[in-house]
N, C-alpha and C positions, 0 to 999 in steps of 0.2 A: 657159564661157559661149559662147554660141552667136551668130549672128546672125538679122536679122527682117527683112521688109517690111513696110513702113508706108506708107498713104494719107491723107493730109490737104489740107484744102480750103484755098486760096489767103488766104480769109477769116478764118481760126482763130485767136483773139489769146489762147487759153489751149490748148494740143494738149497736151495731158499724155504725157511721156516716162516710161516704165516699165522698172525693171532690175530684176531678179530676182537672188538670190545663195539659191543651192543647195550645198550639200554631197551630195554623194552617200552615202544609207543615213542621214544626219543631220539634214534638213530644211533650213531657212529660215535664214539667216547676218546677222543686225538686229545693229548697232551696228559696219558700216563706212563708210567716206569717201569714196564714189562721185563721180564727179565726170562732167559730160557737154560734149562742144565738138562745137561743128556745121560742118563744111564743105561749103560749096558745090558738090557736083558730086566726085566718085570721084578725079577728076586735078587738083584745084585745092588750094593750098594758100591760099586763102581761108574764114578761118573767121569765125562768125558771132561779136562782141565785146556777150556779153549786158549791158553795161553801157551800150553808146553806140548799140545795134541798126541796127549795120554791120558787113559784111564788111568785113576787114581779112588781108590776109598778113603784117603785125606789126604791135607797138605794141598789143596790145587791153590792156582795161583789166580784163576777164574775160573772159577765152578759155576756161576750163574751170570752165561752173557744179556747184555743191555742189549735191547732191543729198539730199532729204528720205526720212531715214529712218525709213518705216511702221512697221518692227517685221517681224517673218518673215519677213526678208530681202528686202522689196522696198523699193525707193526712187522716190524722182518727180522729175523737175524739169518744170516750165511753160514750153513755149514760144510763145511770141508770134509766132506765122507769118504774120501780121498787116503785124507793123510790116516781117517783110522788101521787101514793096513787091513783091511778082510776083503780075500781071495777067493777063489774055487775053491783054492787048494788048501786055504785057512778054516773052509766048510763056511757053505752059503745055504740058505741063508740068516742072517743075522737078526734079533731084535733090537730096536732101542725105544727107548721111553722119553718124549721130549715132554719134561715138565715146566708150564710157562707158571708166572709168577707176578702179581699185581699187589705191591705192596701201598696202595697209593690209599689215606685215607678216605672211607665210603665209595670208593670204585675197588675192595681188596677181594680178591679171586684166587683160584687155582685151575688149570687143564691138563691137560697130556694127551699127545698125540702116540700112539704106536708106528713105530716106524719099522719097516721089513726092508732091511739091505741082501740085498739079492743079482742078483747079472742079470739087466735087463735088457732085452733085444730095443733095438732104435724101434719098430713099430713097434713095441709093446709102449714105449716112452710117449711116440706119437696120439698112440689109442686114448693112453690117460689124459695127455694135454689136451687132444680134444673136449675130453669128458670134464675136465678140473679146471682149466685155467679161464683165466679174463679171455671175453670174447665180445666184441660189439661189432656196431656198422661204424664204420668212418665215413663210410659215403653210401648214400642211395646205393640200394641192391647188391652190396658187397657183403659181408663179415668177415674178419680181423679177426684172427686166434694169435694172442699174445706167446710170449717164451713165459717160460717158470719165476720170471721176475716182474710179471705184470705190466712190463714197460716197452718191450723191445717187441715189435712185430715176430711173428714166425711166419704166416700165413697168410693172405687173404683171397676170399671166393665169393667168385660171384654168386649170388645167388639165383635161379632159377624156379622153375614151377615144373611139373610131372612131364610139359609140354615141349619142355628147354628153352621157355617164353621170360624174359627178365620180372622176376619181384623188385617190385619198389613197398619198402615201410612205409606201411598206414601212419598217419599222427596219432601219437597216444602209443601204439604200439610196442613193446617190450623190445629194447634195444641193447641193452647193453648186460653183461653176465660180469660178476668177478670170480675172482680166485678163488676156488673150494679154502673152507677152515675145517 
């Protein structure tokens, strides 16, 4: 497993966290026990306690949340970037370290993602989604850019050629993107 960068707006009370489990030459790895904890900043031993939504350096009540298993080896967890309480005015922007967690015999791992909370403009948001999220055809000459949750439409466009003439997908053709890890 690897690690990411990640940008989330200071406002976000649901930023979906994404972990991937791959086998190599094998596919997608559905039905392990992922678990994600958040720390404050790369040298703090300050982690986020998703149960009481405070940093704490001990005592949490959930210091390593369970992660929902999709199926084809990705998982989610929700976080509430919301309730951590960083402002402009708290000084922006912040890091966090999301360290996921595979305790599963012979599938055992570690990742982290770096995460930059920051105030981000709705196009800056749009730009990434572009860039990052699930995006397929639903139908001849269309693509579909999902929301941050892989599931909910945001978008869909027609596609066109240089001419403004409709593309139709060849057979065989790459059709469908997921969610950056």
């Amino acid at each position: 497993m690897g690690s990411g960068d990640l940008e989330v707006d200071y406002n976000n009370a649901a930023y979906v966290l994404t972990l991937t489990v791959n086998l190599l030459n094998s596919g997608g790895v559905p039905g392990l026990n992922p678990t994600v904890a958040i720390r404050l900043a790369p040298t703090t031993n300050e982690y986020w306690d998703w149960a009481t939504n405070t940093f704490k350096t001990s005592g949490w009540t959930t210091q390593f949340e369970p992660m929902t298993d999709l199926g084809t080896g990705r998982y989610q967890a929700v976080l509430n970037v919301a309730a951590m309480g960083f402002t402009p005015l708290s000084g922006l922007p912040q890091t966090l370290i999301a360290e996921y967690n595979i305790p599963n015999p012979g599938h055992q791992g570690i990742s982290t993602d770096e995460i930059t909370v920051s105030e981000l403009r709705p196009a800056t948001t749009r730009t990434r989604q572009y860039a990052t999220n699930r995006m397929e055809t639903v139908a001849p000459g269309t693509m579909t850019l999902f929301q941050d949750d892989a599931v909910t439409p945001l978008t869909t466009q027609t596609l066109t050629d240089a001419g403004n003439g409709p593309i139709v997908n060849a057979p065989g053709a790459p059709q469908k993107r997921g969610a950056a890890t």
